[in-house]
MARTOR-454804 format. One record per residue (C-alpha): residue in one letter; residue number from 1; x, y, z. Coordinates in steps of 0.02 Angstrom, whole numbers, plus 32768, in hexadecimal, padded with zeros to 4 digits. Layout:
  resn  resi  east  north    up
     A   NUM     X      Y     Z
...
This chain:
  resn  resi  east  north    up
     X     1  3E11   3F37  2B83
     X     2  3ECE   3F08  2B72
     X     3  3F19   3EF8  2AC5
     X     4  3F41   3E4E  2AE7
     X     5  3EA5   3E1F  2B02
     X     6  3E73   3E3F  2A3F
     X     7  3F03   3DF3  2A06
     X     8  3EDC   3D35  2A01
     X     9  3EA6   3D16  2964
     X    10  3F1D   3D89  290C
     X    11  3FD0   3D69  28CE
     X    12  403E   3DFE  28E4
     X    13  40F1   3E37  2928
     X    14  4103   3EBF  29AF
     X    15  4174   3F36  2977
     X    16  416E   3FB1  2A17
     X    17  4102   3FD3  2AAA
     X    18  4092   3F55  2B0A
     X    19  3FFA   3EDD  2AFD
     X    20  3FD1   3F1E  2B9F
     X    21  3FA7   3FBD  2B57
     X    22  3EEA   3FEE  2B66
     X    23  3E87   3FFA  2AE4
     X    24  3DC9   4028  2ABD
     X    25  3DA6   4025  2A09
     X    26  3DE5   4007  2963
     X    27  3DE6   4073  28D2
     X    28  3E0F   4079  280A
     X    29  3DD5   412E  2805
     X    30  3E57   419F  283A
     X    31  3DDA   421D  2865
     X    32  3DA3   41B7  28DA
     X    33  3E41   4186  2937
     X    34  3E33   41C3  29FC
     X    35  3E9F   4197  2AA1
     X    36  3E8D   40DE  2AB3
     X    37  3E75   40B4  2A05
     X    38  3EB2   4032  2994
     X    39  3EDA   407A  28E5
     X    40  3EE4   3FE9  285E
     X    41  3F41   4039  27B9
     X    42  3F0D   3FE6  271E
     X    43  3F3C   4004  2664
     X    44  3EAF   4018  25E3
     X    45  3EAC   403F  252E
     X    46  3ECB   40ED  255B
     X    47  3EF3   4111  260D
     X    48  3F72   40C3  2678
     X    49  3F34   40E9  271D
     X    50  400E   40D0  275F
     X    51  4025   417B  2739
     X    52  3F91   41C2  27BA
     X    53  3FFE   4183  284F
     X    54  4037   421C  288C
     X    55  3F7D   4258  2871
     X    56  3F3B   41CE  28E1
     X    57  3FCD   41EF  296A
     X    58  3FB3   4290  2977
     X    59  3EEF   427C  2994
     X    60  3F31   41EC  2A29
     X    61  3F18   4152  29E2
     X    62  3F71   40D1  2A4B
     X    63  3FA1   403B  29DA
     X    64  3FC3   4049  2927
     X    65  3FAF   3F9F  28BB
     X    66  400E   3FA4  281F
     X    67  4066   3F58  277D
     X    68  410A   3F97  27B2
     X    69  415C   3FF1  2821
     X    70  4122   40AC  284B
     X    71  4180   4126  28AE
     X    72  4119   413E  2957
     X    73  4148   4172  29F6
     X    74  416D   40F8  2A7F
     X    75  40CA   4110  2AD5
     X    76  4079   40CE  2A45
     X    77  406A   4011  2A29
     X    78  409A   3FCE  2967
     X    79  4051   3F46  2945
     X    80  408D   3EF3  287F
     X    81  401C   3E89  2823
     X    82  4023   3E2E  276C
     X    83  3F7B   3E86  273B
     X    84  3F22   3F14  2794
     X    85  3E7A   3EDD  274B
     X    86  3E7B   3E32  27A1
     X    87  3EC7   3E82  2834
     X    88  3E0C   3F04  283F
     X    89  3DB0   3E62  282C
     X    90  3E0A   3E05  28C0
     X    91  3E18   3E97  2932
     X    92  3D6D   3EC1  2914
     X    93  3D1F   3E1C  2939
     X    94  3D7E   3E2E  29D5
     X    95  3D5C   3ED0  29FE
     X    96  3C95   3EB6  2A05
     X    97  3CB5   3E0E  2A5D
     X    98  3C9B   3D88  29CA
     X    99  3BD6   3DAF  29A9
     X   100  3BCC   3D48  291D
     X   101  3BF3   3CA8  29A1
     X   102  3B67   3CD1  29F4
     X   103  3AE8   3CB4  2969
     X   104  3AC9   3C2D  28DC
     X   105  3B1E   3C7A  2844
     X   106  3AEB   3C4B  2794
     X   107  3B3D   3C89  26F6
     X   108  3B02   3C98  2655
     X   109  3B72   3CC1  2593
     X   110  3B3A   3CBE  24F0
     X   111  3B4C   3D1D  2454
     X   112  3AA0   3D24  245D
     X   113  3A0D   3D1C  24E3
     X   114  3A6D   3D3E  257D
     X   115  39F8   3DC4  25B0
     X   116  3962   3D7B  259D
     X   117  39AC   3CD4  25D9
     X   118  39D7   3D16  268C
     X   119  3926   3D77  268B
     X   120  38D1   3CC8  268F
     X   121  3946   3C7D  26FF
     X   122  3914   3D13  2774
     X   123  3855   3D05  2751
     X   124  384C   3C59  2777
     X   125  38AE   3C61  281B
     X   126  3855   3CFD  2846
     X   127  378A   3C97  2818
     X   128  37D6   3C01  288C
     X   129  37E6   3C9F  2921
     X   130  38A2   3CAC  291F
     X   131  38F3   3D52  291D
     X   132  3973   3D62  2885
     X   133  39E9   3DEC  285A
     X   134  3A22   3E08  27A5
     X   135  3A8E   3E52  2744
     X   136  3AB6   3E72  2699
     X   137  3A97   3EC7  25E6
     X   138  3A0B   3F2D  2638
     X   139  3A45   3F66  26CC
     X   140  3A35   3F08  278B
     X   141  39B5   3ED9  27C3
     X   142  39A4   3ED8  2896
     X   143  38EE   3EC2  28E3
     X   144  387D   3F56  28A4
     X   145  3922   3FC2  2876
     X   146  3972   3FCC  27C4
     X   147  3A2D   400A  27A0
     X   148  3A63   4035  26F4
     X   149  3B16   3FDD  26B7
     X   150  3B95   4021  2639
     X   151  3BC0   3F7C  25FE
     X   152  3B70   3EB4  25F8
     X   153  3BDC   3E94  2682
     X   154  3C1C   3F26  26FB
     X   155  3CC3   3F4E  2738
     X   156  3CED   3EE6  27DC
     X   157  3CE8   3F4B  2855
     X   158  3C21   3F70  2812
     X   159  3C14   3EE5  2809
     X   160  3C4B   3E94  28AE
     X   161  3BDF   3F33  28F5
     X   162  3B34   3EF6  28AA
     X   163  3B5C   3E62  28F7
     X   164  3B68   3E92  2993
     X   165  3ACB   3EF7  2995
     X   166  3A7B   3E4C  2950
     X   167  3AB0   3DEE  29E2
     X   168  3A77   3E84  2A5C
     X   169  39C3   3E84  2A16
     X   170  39AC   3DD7  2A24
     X   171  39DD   3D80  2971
     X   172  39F2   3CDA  297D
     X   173  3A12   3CCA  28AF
     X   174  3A82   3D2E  2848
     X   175  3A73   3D1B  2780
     X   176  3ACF   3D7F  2719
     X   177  3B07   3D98  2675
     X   178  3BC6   3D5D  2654
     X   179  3C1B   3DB2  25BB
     X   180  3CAC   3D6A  2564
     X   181  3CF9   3E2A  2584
     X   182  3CD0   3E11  2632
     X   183  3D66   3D81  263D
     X   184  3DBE   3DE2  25CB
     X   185  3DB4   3E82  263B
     X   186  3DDE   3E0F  26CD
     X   187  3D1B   3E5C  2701
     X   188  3D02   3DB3  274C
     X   189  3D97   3D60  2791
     X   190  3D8A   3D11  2839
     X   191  3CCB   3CE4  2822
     X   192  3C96   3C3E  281B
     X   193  3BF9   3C06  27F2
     X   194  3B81   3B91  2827
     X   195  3B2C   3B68  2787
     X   196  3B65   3BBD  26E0
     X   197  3B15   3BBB  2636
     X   198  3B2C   3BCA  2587
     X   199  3AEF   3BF3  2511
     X   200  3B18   3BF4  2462
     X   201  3BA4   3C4F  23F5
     X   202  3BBD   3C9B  234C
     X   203  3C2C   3D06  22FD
     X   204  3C28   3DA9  2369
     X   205  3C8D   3E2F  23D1
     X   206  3D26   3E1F  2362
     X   207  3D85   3E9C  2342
     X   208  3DD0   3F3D  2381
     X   209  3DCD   3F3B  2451
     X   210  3D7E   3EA6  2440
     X   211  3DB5   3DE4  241E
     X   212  3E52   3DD4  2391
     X   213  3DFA   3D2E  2365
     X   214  3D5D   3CBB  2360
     X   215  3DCB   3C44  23C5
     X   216  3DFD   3CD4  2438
     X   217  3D41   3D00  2453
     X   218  3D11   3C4E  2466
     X   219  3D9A   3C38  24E1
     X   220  3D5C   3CCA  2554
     X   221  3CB1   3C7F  2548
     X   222  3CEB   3BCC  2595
     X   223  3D3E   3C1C  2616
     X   224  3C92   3C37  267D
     X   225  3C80   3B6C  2650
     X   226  3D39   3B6B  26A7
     X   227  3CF3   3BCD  2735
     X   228  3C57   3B65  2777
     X   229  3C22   3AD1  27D5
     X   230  3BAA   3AA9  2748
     X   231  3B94   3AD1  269C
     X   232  3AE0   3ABE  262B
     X   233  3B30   3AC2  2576
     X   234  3AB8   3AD2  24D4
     X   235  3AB9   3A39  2494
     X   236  3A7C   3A88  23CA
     X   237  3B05   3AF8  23C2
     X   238  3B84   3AE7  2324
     X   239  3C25   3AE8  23A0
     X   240  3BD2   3A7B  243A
     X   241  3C6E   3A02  241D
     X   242  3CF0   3A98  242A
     X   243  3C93   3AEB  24B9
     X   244  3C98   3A58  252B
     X   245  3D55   3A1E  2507
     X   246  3DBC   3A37  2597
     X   247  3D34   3A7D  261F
     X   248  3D5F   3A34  26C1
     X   249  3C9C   3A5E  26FC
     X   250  3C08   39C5  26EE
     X   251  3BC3   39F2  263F
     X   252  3AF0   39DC  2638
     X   253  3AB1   39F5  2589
     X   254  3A05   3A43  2540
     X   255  39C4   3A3D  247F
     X   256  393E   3A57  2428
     X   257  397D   39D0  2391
     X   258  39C9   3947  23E2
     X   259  39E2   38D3  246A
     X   260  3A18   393B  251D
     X   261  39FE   3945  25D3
     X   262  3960   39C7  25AB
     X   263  38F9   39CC  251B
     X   264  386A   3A22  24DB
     X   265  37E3   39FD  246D
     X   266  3722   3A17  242D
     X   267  374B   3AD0  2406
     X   268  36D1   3B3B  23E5
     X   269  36CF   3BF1  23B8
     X   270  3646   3C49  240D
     X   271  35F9   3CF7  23D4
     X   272  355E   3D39  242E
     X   273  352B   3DE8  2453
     X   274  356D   3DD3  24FD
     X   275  3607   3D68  2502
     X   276  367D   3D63  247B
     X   277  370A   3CBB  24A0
     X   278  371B   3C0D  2499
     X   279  36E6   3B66  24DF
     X   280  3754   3ACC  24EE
     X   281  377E   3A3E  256D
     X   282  381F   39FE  25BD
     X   283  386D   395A  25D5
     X   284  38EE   391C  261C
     X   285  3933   394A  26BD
     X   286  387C   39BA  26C9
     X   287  37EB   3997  2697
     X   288  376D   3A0D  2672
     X   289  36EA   3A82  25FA
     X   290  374E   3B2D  25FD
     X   291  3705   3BDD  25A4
     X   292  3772   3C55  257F
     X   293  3720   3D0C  2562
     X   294  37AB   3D3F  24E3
     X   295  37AA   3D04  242C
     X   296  382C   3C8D  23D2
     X   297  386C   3BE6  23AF
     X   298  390E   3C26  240F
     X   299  38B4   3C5F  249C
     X   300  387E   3BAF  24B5
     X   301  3947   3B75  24C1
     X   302  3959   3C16  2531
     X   303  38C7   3BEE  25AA
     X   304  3909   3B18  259C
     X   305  39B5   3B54  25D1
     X   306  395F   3BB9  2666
     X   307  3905   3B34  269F
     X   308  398F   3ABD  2696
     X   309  3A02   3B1B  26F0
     X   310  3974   3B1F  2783
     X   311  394F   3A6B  2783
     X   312  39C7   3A41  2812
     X   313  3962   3AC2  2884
     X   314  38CD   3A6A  2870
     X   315  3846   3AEB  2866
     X   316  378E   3AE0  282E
     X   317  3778   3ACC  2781
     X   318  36C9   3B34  277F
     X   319  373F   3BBF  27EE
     X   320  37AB   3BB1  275C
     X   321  3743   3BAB  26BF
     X   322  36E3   3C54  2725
     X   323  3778   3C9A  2711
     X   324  37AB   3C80  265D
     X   325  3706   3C9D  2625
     X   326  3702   3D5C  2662
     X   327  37A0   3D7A  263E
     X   328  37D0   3E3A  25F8
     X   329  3887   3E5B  25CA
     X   330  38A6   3F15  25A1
     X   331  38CD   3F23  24EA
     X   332  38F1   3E5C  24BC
     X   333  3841   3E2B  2463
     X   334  37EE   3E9F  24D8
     X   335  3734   3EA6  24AD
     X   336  3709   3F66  24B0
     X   337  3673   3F6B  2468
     X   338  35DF   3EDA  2441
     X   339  353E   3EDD  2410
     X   340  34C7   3E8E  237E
     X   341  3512   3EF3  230E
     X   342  35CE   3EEC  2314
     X   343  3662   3EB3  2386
     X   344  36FC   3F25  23A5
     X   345  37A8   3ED5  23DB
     X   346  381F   3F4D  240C
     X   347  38D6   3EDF  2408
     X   348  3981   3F08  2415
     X   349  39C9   3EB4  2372
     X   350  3A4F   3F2D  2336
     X   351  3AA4   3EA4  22B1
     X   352  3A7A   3E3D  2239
     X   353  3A8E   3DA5  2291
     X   354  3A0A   3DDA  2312
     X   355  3997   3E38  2294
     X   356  3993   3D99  221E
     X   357  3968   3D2A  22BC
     X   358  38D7   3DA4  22F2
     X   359  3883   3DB3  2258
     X   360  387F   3D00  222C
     X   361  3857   3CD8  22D9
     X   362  37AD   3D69  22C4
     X   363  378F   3D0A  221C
     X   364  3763   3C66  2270
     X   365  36C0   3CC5  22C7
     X   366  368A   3CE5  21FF
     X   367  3664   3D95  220D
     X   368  35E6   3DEE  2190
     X   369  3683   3E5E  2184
     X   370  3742   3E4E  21B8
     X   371  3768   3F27  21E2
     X   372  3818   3F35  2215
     X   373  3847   3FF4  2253
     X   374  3905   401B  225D
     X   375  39A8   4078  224D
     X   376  3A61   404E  2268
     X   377  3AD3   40B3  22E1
     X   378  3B42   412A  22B3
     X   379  3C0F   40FE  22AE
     X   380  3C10   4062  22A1
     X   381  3C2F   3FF6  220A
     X   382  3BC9   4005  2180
     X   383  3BB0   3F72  213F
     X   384  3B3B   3F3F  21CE
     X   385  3AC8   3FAB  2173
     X   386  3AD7   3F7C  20DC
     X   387  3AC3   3EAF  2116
     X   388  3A1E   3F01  2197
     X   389  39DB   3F44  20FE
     X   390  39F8   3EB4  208C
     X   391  39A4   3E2C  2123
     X   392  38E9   3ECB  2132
     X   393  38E8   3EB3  2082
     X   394  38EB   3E04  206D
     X   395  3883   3DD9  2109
     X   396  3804   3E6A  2136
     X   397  3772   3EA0  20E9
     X   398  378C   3F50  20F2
     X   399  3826   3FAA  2132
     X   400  3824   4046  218E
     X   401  38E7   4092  2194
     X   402  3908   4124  2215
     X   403  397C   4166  2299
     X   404  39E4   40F7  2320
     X   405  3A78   4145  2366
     X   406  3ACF   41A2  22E5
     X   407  3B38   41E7  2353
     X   408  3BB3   424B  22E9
     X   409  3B77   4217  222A
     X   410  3AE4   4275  21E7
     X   411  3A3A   41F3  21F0
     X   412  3A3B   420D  2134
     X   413  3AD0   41CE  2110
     X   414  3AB8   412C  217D
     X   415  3A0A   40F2  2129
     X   416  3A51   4133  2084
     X   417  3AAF   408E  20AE
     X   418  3A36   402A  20F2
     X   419  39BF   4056  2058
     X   420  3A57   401E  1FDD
     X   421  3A3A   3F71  202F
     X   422  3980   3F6C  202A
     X   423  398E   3F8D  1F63
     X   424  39F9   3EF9  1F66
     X   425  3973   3E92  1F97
     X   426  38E3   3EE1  1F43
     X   427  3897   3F15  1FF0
     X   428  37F2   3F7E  2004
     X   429  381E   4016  2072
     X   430  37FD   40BC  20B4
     X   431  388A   413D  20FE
     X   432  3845   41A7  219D
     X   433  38E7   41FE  21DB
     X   434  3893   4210  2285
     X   435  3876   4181  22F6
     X   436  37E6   41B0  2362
     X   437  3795   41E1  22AD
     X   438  37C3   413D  225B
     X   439  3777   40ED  22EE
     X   440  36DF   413E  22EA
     X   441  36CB   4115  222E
     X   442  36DE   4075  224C
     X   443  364F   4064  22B4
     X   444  35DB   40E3  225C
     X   445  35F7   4069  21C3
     X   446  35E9   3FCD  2215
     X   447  3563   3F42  21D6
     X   448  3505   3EC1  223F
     X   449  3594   3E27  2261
     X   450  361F   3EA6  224D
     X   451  36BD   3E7F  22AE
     X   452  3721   3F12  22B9
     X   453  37E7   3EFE  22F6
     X   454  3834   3F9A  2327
     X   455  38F9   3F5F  2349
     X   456  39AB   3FB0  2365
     X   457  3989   4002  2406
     X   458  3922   3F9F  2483
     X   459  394C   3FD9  2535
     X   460  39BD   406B  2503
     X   461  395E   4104  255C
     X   462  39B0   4179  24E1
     X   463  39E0   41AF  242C
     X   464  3A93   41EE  2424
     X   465  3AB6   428A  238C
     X   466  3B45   42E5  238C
     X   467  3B93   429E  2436
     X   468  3AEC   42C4  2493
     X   469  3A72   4265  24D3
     X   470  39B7   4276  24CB
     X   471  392F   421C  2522
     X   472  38D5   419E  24B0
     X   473  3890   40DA  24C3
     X   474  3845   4081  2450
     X   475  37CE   4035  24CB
     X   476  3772   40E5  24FF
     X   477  3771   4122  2452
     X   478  3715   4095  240E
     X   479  3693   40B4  24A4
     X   480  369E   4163  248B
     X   481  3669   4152  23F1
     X   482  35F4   40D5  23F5
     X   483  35A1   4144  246D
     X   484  359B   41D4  23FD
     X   485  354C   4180  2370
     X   486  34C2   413C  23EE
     X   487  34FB   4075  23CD
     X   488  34B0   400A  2444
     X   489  350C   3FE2  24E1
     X   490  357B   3F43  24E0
């Protein structure tokens, strides 16, 4: 490829060489700059990739893209940009030939519920026979093979690859998960998407490295609205009026409360020894009896908002309700063990925003017993675990406090925390330092109509101590143990 021919999306000024110049990949890494490379420098919190230029050069990379001007040889080209990140994100697009063109892209943001959100939108499309990529929270997802991502959203170039490899194998949906730090990061630029969706929002992701402001963080989220043909907006949410001021895109609106484009209604919560979910039916632009195998309220807004955002594509409604109703979603109300005696949701709810939500949400299926087994991570603020501890008290039965991530803090330190805010709220509890042990406790001790939650992790793979981390998920210890104490299967 020329230069040139990446180029048409992407404001810049040549300050030497040629758009002739050929070119064969781009790069952010400079370790992986090579003859016929394009090196994009970008400044981050703590590197400023400008100063690996002569690096880059000296390993043959042929155009350099950059914030200012670098000294370079005149064989190399210099290309200088506003911002390097949206630069990776154009170039990149380009570079693998637009792959998100080439499929029906849908979008989904959200404090909360993006993950499972885009895993119904998948199962759905994927019951009604049509192949779906994803990614998101837990990785992508492409045909039978799964890739594990560093953040909700990947870089660009990442992204823009998975893409690709979607359109190779025959995707003719993409859903993914849009983060507000995604627009923020520039992760996304250059995409737009066929149908977007969100969500909900609440007072999250402020702070250091991440939004100044409730208004700045609501402001990244609308950009997806900003950035779609069509936009299905939660109709129940406390800031619907500020979320759809000023999007250009055709708003559709769902609820669960009040009068929208889809509804729901004649919930009911459904516990058997083999299904564990909901039952409810849509109106409005759909109409039809759905069951969703994952439990809560929420999860009936989630699975409304999925369906919604499918309506225009016209698929079965049994293809679709198939689909919800075995749907598994590593670590958000993930079933890992069921039986006669006890349920076991393993969830990632690592707040007390989420943790509240869950354990109401596990009340409304009036368990004999409400168990709730968890710790708090290690370096991070405190009074998380202090609130955590304050909600187990006031809404489980029994709590079981143990390890997370305690990364550099000592475990006993963190639930000497979390046990000062279980006291505040006169909370029944038990302290099992290990987590594989508390686990096992919990089930040993279970009763007949038990729900047990174990929540912090979910699909984390690993316990990090001391900078290192060790192989551990919630899911296969609860099996693991249930195994060992002979439980019957679920």
């Amino acid at each position: 490829m020329k230069l040139g021919e990446w180029l048409s999306e992407l404001e810049y000024e040549l300050l030497q060489g040629s758009l002739d110049t050929e070119v064969s990949e781009v790069v952010y890494d400079s370790r992986k700059a090579a003859p016929g490379s394009v090196f994009v420098c970008m400044r981050g919190a703590n590197v400023d990739s400008h100063r690996f230029v002569p690096d880059v050069i000296d390993r043959g990379a042929a155009v350099i893209v950059a914030e200012e001007a670098v000294p370079a040889p005149e064989t190399v080209t210099v290309l200088r940009v506003e911002n390097g990140r949206h630069a990776l994100a154009l170039l990149s697009a380009a570079r693998f030939g637009y792959p998100a063109k080439k499929m029906t892209t849908i979008g989904v943001t959200g404090t909360k519920g993006k993950t499972t959100t885009t895993y119904m939108i998948k199962a759905m499309l994927e019951a009604a026979g049509q192949k779906t990529g994803l990614i998101g929270t837990n990785g992508a997802v492409i045909g039978d093979a799964h890739y594990p991502t560093k953040n909700t959203t990947p870089e660009s170039y990442i992204l823009q690859e998975y893409f690709a490899r979607m359109a190779e194998e025959g995707c003719r949906y993409m859903v993914m998960e849009v983060s507000s730090q995604s627009y923020l990061m520039h992760r996304v630029d250059g995409i737009f998407f066929d149908c977007a969706v969100f969500l909900n929002i609440s007072n999250d992701h402020i702070g250091p490295n991440e939004h100044a402001s409730f208004e700045e963080y609501l402001d990244y989220k609308k950009m997806l609205l900003k950035n779609c043909r069509v936009a299905y907006v939660n109709r129940d949410d406390l800031h619907y009026g500020e979320i759809r001021q000023g999007v250009p895109a055709k708003i559709r609106t769902f609820s669960l409360e009040q009068e929208a484009d889809f509804t729901a209604d004649a919930i009911r919560y459904v516990r058997e020894p083999d299904f564990v979910g909901l039952e409810f039916r849509i109106h409005g632009g759909l109409e039809s009896e759905m069951r969703v195998g994952v439990p809560g309220r929420f999860n009936v807004s989630n699975a409304l908002a999925a369906a919604a955002v499918l309506s225009p594509f016209h698929l079965d409604p049994s293809c679709m309700s198939r689909g919800l109703e075995h749907l598994r979603v590593d670590g958000r109300m993930e079933i890992a063990y069921r039986s006669e005696r006890c349920t076991v949701i393993v969830d990632y709810a690592h707040n007390a925003v989420s943790m509240e939500s869950l354990l109401l949400t596990l009340r409304d299926y009036h368990p004999k017993r409400l168990v709730c087994v968890f710790g708090c991570g290690g370096n991070r603020a405190r009074d998380r675990r202090f609130s955590m501890g304050e909600i187990a008290g006031r809404l489980a039965d029994l709590s079981i406090i143990t390890a997370d991530n305690s990364r550099f803090e000592k475990t006993e330190d963190i639930l000497a925390d979390i046990r000062e805010g279980l006291l505040r709220s006169q909370g029944t509890f038990l302290e099992i330092p290990d987590r594989r042990k508390a686990i096992e406790y919990s089930l040993a001790h279970s009763q007949p109509g038990d729900i047990i939650a174990v929540i912090g992790k979910g699909h984390e793979d690993y316990q990090e101590i001391e900078g290192v981390r060790y192989h551990f998920l919630d899911r296969e210890a609860v099996q693991e143990a249930a195994e060992k104490l002979g439980l019957e299967k679920g």
